[in-house]
N, C-alpha and C positions, 0 to 999 in steps of 0.2 A: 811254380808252386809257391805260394805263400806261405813262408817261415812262421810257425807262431811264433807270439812274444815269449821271451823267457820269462819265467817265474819264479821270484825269489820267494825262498823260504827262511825263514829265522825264527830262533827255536819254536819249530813246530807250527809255525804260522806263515801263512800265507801273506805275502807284502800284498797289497791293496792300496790303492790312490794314498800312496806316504804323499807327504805335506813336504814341503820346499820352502823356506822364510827366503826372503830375497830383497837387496835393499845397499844404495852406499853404505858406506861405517854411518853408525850413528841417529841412522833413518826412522826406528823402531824396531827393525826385528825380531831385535832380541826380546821385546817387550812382548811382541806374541809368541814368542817362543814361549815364556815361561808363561804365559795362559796357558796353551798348546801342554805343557809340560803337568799342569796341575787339571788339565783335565782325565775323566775317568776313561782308563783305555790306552792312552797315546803317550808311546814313550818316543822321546823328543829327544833326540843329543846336538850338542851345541860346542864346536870347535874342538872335538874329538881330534888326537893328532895323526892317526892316519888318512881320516877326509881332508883335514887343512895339508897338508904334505901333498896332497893329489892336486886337489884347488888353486894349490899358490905353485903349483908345476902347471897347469894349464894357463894359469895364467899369465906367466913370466914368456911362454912359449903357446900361444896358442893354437900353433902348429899339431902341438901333442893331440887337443883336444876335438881333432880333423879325422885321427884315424882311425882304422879300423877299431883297436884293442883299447880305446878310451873308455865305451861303452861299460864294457866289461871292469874293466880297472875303479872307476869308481863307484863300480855298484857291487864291487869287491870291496872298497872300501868303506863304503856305507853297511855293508850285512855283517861286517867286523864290529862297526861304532855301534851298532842295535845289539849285539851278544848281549843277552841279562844274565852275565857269571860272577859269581863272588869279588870282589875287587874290583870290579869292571870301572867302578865311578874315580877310581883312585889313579887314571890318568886323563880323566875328564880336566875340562878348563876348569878354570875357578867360576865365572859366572854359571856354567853349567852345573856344576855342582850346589851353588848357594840356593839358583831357581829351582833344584833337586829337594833342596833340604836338605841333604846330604851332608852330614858328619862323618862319618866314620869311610871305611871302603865301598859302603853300596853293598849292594844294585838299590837302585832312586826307584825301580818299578819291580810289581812281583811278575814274573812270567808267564804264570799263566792269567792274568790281571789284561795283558796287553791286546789289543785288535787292532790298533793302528800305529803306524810309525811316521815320524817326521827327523828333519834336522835345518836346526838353525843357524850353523854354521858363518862365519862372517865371510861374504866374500863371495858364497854362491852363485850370485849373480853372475859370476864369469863361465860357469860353467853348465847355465838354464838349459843349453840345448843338448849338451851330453845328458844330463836328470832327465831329460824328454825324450832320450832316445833309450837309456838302460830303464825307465819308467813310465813309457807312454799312456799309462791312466794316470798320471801325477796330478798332484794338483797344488799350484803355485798360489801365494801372497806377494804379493812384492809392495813394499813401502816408500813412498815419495814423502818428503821432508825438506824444507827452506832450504836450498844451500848454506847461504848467510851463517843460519844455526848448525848447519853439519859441520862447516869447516869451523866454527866455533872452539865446537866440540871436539874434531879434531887434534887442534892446536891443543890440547889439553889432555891429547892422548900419548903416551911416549910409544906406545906401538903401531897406532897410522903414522907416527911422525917415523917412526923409524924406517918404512916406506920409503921417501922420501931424499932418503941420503943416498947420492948415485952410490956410493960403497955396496948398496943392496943389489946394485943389478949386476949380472953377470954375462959371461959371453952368450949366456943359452937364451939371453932375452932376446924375444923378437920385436917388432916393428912395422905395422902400427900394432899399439899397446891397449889396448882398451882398460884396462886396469890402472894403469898409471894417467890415462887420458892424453897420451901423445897419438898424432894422427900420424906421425911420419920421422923415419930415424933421423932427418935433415933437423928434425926440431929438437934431438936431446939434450944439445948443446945449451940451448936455452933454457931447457928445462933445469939441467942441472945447476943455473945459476940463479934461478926463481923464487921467491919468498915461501916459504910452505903454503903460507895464505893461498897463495897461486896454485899449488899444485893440487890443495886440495882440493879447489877450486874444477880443475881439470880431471879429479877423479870422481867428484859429483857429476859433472857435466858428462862425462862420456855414461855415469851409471846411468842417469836417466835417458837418455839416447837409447842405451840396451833394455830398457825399463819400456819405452815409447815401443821399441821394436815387438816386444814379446808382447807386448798388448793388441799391435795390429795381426799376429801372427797367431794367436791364442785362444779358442773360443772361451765367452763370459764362463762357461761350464767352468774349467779350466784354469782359467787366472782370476784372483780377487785381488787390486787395487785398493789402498789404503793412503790413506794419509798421516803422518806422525799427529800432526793438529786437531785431525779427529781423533784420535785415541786419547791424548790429552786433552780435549774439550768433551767427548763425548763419549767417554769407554764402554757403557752400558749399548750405545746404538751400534759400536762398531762392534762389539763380542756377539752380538744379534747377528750383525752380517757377516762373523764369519761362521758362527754356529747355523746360519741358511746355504753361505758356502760350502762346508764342507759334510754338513749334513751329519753333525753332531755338536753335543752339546760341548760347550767351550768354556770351560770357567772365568767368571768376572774378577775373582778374588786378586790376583798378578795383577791388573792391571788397574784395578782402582784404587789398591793399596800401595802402588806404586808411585815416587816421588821422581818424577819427570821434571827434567830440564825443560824452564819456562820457554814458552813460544813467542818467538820476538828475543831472545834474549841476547843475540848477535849486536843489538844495539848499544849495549853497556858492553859487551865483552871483545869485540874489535875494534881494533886499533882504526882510525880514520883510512890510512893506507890500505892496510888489510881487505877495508870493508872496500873499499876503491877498488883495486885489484881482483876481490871475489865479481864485484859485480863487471867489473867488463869482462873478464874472460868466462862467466856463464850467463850474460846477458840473454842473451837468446833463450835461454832454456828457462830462465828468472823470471821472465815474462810470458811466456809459450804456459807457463803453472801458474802463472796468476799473483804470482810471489813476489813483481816487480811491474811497476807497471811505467809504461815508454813514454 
C-alpha cells in the first residue's frame, strides 16, 4: 500500500510547494529570499536557529541525514521557524529580520495574510534531499555564482571563515564532507593547513557539484536555476522567471533596490595567490560554468 504524504499544517494552513533558497555562502539566496519575503502571501524565514541547529548537524554528519527520523526532524523544525506568534521575529537572524522590516518583536507577517511558505536558510543546500523527502511538492531555486567572487566574499565573512578553523570539527564529523569540500578523511590533514582561499575554494566546488546533481535529478517543474549575475545585471527578467516558476507574483522591490557586490569584483579583492589557488582547486567546475575559460 502506498503511504500518503504527510501534511504539514501551520497555523491553520496547509504547507504547499514551500520554497527552498539553495546556494554556496554568498551565491544570492539571500537576495531572493528577501523578494520571496516582501512578496504578498509568503512568509520566508531565514537562519531561524532551530533549522540552522538541524542543517549544520546534517551536515557535519551526513550519516544523520540517511535515516529514517531525519525526514521528520526537520520538517519539525521547519513548522517551529513558520509559527507567526508574538515575538517569533525576536530570535530570527539579523538579516532576516532587517529583510522583514522588523523592528520591534514581530511577527514580519499577519497570519492570516500567509498561503505560502519558504526558508532561506544558509546552507540548505546540504540537506535538498531530506526538504524532498519531508516536502515532495517542494519547490527549489538554487543559485550559482563565480567562485572567484564567492570566496571573495567569504574572506570577508568572520562566520564562513569561522568554518574553517579545524577547532570547529568535532569527533561527530564524518568523511567525505560535502560541506567543507573534502572528498576523503586521508585529506583533512591538508586541509587543515590550507589558506582559507583554498577552502573556500573547496566549499564552492563541492556546492555546485550538489547543485549539478540536483539539477539532473529534478524536473524543470521543480528546480529553478539562477545565476547571481543575472540578478545583478538583470533583476527585472529574473523576478519574471521566478514569478513563471513558482506561479506567483514575486516582488521586484528587494532586488533592485538592492546594493550587490559588483560582478567581477574578485579581481581587485584577491590577493594574486589567493586568486591562484581558488582557480586550480575549482578549475574544473570554473570552466564547466563558463566562469573560466581553459
Amino acid at each position: 500500500m502506498r503511504v500518503p504524504p504527510h501534511i504539514l499544517v501551520v497555523n491553520g494552513i496547509k504547507v504547499r510547494k514551500p520554497v527552498f533558497l539553495l546556494g554556496a555562502p554568498h551565491s544570492g539566496a539571500d537576495l531572493v529570499a528577501r523578494a520571496l519575503k516582501r512578496s504578498p502571501g509568503f512568509h520566508v524565514t531565514m537562519g531561524r536557529p532551530g533549522v540552522a541547529h538541524v542543517v549544520y548537524a546534517f551536515a557535519r554528519k551526513p550519516s544523520i541525514g540517511r535515516t529514517s527520523g531525519a525526514v521528520r526532524v526537520l520538517r519539525d523544525a521547519l513548522a517551529e521557524a513558520w509559527q507567526v506568534l508574538p515575538g517569533a521575529c525576536g530570535t530570527c537572524a539579523g538579516p532576516c529580520r532587517e529583510a522583514g522590516g522588523v523592528t520591534g518583536a514581530g511577527p514580519c507577517v499577519a497570519a492570516e495574510e500567509v498561503t505560502r511558505f519558504g526558508d532561506g536558510s544558509p546552507d540548505l543546500l546540504y540537506s535538498a534531499h531530506v526538504l524532498l523527502g519531508a516536502f515532495p511538492d517542494a519547490r527549489f531555486v538554487q543559485l550559482i555564482r563565480d567562485g572567484r567572487d564567492v570566496v571573495a566574499d567569504m574572506l570577508d565573512d568572520p562566520a564562513c571563515l569561522a568554518w574553517f578553523k579545524p577547532a570547529m570539527l568535532s569527533e561527530r564529523t564524518e568523511f567525505p564532507n560535502a560541506f567543507l569540500g573534502v572528498n576523503r578523511d586521508e585529506h583533512l590533514e591538508r586541509w587543515k593547513t590550507m589558506p582559507a582561499a583554498g577552502k573556500g575554494a573547496l566549499r564552492w566546488r563541492s556546492a555546485v557539484r550538489i547543485s549539478a546533481e540536483l539539477r539532473r535529478e529534478l524536473p524543470p517543474a521543480q528546480l529553478l536555476t539562477l545565476r547571481y549575475e543575472d540578478l545583478a545585471l538583470d533583476p527585472a527578467g529574473q523576478v519574471a522567471a521566478l514569478t513563471e516558476f513558482l506561479g506567483t507574483r514575486v516582488s521586484k522591490v528587494a532586488l533592485l533596490s538592492a546594493r550587490l557586490p559588483a560582478v567581477g569584483g574578485w579581481r581587485t579583492r584577491l590577493r594574486p595567490a589567493d586568486l591562484s589557488l581558488v582557480e586550480k582547486v575549482a578549475r574544473q567546475e570554473l570552466t564547466r560554468l563558463g566562469y573560466l575559460t581553459s
